[in-house]
C-alpha positions as CSV (number, residue, x, y, z in Angstrom):
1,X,114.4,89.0,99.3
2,X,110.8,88.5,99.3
3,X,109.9,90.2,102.4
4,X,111.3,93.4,101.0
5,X,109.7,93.0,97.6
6,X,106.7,92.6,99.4
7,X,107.3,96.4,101.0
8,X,108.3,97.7,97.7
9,X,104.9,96.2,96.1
10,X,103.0,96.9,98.6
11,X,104.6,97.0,101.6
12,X,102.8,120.2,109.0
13,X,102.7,122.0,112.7
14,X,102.5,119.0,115.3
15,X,99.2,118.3,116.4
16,X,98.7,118.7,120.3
17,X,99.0,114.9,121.9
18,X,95.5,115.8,123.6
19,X,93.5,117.0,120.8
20,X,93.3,113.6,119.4
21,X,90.8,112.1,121.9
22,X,89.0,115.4,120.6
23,X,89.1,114.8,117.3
24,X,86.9,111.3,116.2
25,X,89.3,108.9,118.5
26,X,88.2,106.5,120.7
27,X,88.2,108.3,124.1
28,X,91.0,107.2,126.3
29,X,89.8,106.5,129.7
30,X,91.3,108.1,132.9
31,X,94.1,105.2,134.0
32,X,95.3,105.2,130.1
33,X,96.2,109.0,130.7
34,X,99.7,108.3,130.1
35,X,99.5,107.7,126.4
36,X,98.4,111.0,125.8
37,X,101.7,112.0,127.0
38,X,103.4,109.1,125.7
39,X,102.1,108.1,122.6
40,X,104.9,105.7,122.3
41,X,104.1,103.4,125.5
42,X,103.7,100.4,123.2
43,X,103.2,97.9,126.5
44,X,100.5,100.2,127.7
45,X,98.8,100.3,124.1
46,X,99.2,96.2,124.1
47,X,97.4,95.8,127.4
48,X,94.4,98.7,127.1
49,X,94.2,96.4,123.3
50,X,93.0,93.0,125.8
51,X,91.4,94.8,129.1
52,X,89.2,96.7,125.9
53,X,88.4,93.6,124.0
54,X,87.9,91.7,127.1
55,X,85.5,94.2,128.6
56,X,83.5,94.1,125.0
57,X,84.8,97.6,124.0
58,X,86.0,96.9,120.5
59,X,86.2,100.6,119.1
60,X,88.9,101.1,121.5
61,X,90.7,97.5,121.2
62,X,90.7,98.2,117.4
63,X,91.7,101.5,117.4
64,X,94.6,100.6,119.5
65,X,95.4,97.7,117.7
66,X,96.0,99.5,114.3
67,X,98.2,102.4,115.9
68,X,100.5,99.1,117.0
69,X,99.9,97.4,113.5
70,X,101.1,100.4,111.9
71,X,103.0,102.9,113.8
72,X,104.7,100.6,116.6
73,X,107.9,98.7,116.5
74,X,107.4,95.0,114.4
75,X,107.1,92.7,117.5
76,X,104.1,95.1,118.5
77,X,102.8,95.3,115.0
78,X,103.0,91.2,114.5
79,X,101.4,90.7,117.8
80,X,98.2,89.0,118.6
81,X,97.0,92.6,119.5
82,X,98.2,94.1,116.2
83,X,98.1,93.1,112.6
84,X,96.4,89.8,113.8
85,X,93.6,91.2,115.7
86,X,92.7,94.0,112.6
87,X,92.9,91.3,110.6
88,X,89.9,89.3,112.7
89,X,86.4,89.4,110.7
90,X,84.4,89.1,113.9
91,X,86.4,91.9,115.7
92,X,86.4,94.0,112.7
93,X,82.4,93.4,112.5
94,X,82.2,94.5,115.9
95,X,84.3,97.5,116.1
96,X,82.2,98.6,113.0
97,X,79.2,99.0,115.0
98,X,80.8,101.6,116.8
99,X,80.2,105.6,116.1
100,X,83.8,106.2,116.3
101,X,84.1,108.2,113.2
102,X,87.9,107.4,113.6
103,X,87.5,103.7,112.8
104,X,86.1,104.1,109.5
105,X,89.6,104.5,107.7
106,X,90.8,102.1,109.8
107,X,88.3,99.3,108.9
108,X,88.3,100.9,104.6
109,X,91.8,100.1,104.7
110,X,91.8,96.6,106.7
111,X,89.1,95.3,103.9
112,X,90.7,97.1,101.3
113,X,93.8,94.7,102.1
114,X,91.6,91.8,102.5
115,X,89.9,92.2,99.2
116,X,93.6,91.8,97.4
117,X,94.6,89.1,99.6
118,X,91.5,87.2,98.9
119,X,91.8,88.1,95.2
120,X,95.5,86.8,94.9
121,X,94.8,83.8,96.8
122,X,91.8,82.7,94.3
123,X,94.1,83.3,91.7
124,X,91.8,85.8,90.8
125,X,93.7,89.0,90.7
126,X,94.1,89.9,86.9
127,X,90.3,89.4,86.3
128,X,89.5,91.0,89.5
129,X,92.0,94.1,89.6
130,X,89.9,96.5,87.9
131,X,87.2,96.2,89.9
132,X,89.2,96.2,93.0
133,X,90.5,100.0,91.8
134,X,86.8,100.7,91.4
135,X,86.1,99.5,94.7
136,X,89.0,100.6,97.0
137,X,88.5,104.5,95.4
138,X,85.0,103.9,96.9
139,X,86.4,103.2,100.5
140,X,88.8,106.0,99.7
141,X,86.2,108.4,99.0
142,X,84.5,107.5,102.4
143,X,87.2,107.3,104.4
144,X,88.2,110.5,103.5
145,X,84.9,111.9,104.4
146,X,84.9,110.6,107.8
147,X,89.0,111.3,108.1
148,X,87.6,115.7,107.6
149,X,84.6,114.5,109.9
150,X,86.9,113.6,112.9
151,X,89.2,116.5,112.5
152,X,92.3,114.9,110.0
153,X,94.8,115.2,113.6
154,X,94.1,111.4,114.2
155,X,97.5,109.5,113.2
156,X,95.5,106.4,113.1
157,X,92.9,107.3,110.8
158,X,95.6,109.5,108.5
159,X,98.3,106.5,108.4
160,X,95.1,104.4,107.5
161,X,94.5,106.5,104.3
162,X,98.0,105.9,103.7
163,X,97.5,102.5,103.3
164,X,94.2,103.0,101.8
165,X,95.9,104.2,98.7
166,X,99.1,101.7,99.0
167,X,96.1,99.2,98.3
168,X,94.6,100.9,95.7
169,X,98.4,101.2,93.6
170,X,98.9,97.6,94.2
171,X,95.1,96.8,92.2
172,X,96.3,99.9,89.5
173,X,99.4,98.0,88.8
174,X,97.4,94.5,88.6
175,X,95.6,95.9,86.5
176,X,97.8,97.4,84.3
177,X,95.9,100.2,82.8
178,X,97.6,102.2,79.9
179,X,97.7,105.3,82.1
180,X,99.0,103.5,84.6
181,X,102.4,105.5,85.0
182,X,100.6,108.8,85.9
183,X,97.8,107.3,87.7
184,X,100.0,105.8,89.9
185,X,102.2,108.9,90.2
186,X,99.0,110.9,91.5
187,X,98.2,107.9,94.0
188,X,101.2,107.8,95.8
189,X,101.9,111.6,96.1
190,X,98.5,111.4,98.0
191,X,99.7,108.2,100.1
192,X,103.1,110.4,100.6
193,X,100.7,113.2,101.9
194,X,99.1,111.0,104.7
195,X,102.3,109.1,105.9
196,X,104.6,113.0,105.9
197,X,101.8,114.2,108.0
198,X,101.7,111.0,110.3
199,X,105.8,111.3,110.7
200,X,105.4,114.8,111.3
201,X,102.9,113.9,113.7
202,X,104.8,111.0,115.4
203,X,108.8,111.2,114.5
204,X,109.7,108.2,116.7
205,X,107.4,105.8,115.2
206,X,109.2,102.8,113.2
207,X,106.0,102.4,111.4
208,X,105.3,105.6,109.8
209,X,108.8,106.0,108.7
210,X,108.4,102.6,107.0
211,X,105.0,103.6,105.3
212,X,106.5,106.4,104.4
213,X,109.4,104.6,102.9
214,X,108.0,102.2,101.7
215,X,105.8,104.8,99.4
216,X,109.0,106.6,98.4
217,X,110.1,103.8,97.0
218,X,107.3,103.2,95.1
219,X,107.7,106.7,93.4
220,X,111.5,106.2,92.9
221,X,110.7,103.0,90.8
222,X,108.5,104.5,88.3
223,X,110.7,107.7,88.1
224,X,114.1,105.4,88.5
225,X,116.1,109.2,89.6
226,X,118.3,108.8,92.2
227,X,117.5,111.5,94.8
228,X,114.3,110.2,94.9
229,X,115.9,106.3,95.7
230,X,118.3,108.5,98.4
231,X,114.6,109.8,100.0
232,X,113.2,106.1,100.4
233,X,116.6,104.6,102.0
234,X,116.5,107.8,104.2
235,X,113.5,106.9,106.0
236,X,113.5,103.0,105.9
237,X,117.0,103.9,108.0
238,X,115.1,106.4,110.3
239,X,112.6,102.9,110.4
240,X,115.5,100.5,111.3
241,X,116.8,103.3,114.1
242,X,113.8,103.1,115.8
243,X,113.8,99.7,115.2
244,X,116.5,97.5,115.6
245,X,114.8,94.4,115.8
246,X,112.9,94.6,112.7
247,X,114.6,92.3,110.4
248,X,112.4,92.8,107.6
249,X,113.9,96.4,106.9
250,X,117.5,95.4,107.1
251,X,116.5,93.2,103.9
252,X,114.9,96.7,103.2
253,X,117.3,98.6,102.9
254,X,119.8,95.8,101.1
255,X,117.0,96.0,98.3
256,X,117.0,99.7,98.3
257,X,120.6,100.2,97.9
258,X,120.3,97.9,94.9
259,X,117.8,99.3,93.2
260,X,119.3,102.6,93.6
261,X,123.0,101.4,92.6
262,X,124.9,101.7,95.7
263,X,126.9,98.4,95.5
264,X,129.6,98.8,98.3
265,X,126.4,99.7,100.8
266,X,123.8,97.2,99.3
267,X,126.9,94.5,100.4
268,X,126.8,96.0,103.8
269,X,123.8,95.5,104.4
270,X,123.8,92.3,103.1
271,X,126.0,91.0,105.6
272,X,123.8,92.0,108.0
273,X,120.9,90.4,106.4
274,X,123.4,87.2,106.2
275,X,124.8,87.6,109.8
276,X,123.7,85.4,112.0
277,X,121.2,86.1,114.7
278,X,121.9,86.3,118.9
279,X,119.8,83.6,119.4
């Protein structure tokens, strides 16, 4: 139950595969070709991730590294050259040096993460929230900037944004400002922007049918109507088809189907969650 409270709190024309190397990415050297073509070649991301960092070229490892954290399957995403790697200070201190316009959403959303983390593990969070919303709006701001800079066809950098203003919902509600209803409402209509794009973009990538989800939820508990519950369980499914092995969004999608009031299939999916595993 926690895992999926934790997604629920806070969890256009297809862009040509090739412009994106055009547009602010890192560029993708000649024997990585194939992911141009095959933007889904996960094993191929994972290993350009260490031959980069290992020959010292961090703006590419990093860049990599978020499209797994946050548009691959969950083993690719909780790998060491995933969420863990982003989540590095040194590496993320490097890869800042870079001119990769690309990376700057990338790193505004990997701080803006950190700065809640570190505010809820000091205990810290209630006094702290309303300057956190002051301060993730700033890396909002320039991580929009640099987002138009580099084109805005860069799935990385637009799924970043994404999370960018995830983050800056999850201070808003810490906070609890009086106008928090409709200033949450007009945060998450712009993080459903970035992750519609990104799915448009990408429609076989588990993770930005779960951001996407994940924000659709978000909206459905403040509005509580039950198309909008139906939208959220629509694309947390797509999620789970693409990828079976993610456990967390079989728990999900049991907390979905609660919340929206579908008892016979929140018990189904219980079951799964209760079922136990191959191993």
């Amino acid at each position: 139950m926690r895992a999926a409270l934790a997604i629920l709190l806070g969890l256009s024309i297809l862009a040509p595969l090739g412009a994106w190397g055009e547009s602010g990415a890192p560029e993708i050297r000649a024997q990585d070709a194939d992911l141009e073509h095959n933007p889904y070649a996960h094993d191929a991301r994972q290993a350009l991730v260490a031959e980069a960092r290992n020959s010292g070229d961090y703006a590419v490892a990093y860049y990599h590294a978020a499209w797994l954290a946050w548009l691959g399957p969950r083993q690719y995403a909780d790998s060491d050259a995933g969420l863990a790697y982003l989540r590095d200070r040194a590496t993320r201190e490097r890869a800042s040096r870079s001119d990769a316009v690309s990376l700057a959403p990338v790193i505004a959303a990997v701080e803006a993460k950190e700065l809640l983390a570190n505010s809820c593990c000091n205990g810290a969070i209630g006094q702290q929230a309303g300057g956190l919303s002051a301060r993730i709006t700033d890396l909002i701001a320039r991580a929009e900037e640099a987002e138009a800079q580099s084109g805005g066809r860069n799935p990385v950098a637009r799924i970043a944004l994404a999370h960018l203003y995830l983050s800056l919902d999850d201070a808003l509600t810490f906070a609890g400002a009086s106008d928090r209803r409709r200033s949450r409402l007009r945060i998450l209509r712009q993080a459903a922007s970035r992750a519609a794009a990104v799915v448009a973009w990408l429609p076989e990538s588990p993770g930005a049918h779960r951001t996407l989800a994940v924000v659709r939820a978000r909206l459905a508990e403040i509005d509580n109507q039950s198309e909008l519950w139906d939208i959220a369980i629509a694309e947390a499914e797509r999620a789970h088809q693409l990828d079976l092995a993610d456990a967390s969004l079989v728990e999900f999608l049991w907390t979905l189907h609660l919340r929206a009031g579908h008892w016979t299939e929140a018990q189904r999916w219980q079951a799964r969650l209760n079922a136990p595993s191959d191993g």
